[in-house]
N, C-alpha and C positions, 0 to 999 in steps of 0.2 A: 457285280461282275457275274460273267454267266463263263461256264466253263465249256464249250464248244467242241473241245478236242479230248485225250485221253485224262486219264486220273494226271492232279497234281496236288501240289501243296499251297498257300499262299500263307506266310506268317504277317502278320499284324501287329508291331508294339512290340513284340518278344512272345507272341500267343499261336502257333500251327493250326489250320483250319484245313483239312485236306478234302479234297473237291472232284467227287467222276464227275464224269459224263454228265450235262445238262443239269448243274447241281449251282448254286447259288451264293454269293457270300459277297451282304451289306458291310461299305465301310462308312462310318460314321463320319462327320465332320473333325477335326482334331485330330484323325491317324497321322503319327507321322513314320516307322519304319516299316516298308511294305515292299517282300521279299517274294517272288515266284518262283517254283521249281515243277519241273515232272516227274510221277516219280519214277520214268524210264525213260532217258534221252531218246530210246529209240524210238518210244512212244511220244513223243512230245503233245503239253496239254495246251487248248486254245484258250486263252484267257482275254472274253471281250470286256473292255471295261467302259461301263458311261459313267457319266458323272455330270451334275448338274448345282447352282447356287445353293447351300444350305445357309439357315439364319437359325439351327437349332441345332445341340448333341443328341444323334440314337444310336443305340451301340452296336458296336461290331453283329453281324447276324448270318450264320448259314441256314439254307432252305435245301431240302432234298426236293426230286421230283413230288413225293406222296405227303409233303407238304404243300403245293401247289394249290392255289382253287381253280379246278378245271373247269372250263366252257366248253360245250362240244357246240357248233354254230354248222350253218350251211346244209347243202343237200348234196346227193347222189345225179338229182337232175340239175343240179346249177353246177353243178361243177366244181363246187366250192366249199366241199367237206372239209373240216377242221378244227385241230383240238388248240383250245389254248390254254397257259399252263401261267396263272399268274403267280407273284412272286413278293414285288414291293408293290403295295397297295395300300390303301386304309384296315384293311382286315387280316391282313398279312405282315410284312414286314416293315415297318413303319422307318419312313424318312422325311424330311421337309417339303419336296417339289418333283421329287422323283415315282414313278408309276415305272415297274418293270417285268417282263415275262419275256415267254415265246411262243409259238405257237408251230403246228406241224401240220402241215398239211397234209392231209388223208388220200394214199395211194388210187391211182385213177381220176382225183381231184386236178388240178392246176391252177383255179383265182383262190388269191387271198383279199381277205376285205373289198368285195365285193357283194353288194354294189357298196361303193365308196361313200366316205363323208370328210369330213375338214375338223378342224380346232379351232375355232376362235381364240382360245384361252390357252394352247398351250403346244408346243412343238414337239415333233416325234421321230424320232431315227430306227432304223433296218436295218437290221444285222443280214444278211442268207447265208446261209450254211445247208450242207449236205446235201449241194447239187452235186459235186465231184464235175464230171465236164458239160452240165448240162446249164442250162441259162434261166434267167430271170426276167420278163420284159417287163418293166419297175413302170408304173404310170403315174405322172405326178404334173403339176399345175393347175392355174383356175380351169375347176368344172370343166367352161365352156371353152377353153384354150391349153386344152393338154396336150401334154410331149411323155415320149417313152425315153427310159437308158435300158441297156441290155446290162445286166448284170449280171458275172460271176462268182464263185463261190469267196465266200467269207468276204466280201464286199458290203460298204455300209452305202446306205441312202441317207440323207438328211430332208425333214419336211416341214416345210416353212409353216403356220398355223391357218394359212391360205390356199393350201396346196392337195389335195385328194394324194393320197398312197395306197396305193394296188400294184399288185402282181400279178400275173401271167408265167407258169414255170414249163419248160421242156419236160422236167422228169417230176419225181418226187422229191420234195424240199420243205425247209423249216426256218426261220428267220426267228430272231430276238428283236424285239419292240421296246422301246424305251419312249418314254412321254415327260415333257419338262413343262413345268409351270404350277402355279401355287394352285389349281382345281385337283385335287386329286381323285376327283368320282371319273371310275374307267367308262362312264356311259356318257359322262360328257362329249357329245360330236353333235354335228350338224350334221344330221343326215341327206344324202341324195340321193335321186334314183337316177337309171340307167337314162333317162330321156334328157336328164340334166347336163349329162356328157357330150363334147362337142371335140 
């Protein structure tokens, strides 16, 4: 799960894991009591959670931001500056099918994952956060036959292993990446370029 909103707690089995801002905490296969709190109602914390099939136990895991493996990708001239901040990986925190981070798009920028590529091997869902009232034009289906959704804040996308996932943002924004399937290498994609798009 990724913590999206202010500081909270998330207890585990009878175990307190406390969680800011964009901070991280693997549950294992096997958890079974799993408690959320903020620790200021009036602050209340976003707790996004994915979850996907495991066929093995790895244990309970919190990740700070500066445990992260950072990517910095894109340019000033495309448009498409950005950090990504990964989290569950092969080098990071280990789980069965699961790949997870985020990524934040760098002020003045607006594409992410552009130019676009697909999965063969494995599906991917979009968290967006920290548009407040600004939007997200989500671009998703085959290459040559793509459709947009408008999307706002804290809204997920789902994307099929056939399908291109890109965005287009009105302001400054940041979205949570999740990747399901047994390839866990994050460079796994089919890549495309922009002429592929229809």
């Amino acid at each position: 799960m990724l913590n999206v909103g202010h500081a909270g707690r998330v207890e585990v089995d009878g175990t307190s894991y406390d969680l800011d801002n964009l901070e991280c905490l693997y549950i294992g296969r096997g958890s079974k009591d799993i408690q959320f709190s903020s620790a200021d109602p009036k602050k209340p914390s976003g707790f996004y959670l994915l979850s996907y099939p495991a066929h093995t136990d790895y244990p309970v895991k919190k990740a700070a931001q500066e445990d992260a493996e950072v990517a910095n990708l894109g340019s000033k001239e495309a448009c498409n500056e950005r950090s990504l901040f990964k989290y569950i990986h092969p080098n990071g925190i280990q789980s069965c099918q699961l790949v997870m981070g985020y990524t934040v798009v760098a002020p003045g920028s607006v594409w992410n994952t552009m130019p676009p590529h697909t999965h063969e091997r494995r599906m991917e869902a979009y968290l967006y956060f920290g548009l407040e009232d600004g939007k997200v034009f989500h671009f998703c289906g085959a290459p040559d036959e793509t459709r947009h959704l408008v999307i706002s804040d804290r809204q997920v996308v789902l994307s099929p292993s056939w399908s291109i996932h890109s965005g287009a943002g009105t302001r400054h924004y940041a979205f949570c990446w999740g990747m399901g399937g047994e390839n866990q290498d994050f460079s796994d994609m089919d890549a495309l370029t922009l002429n592929d798009l229809k």
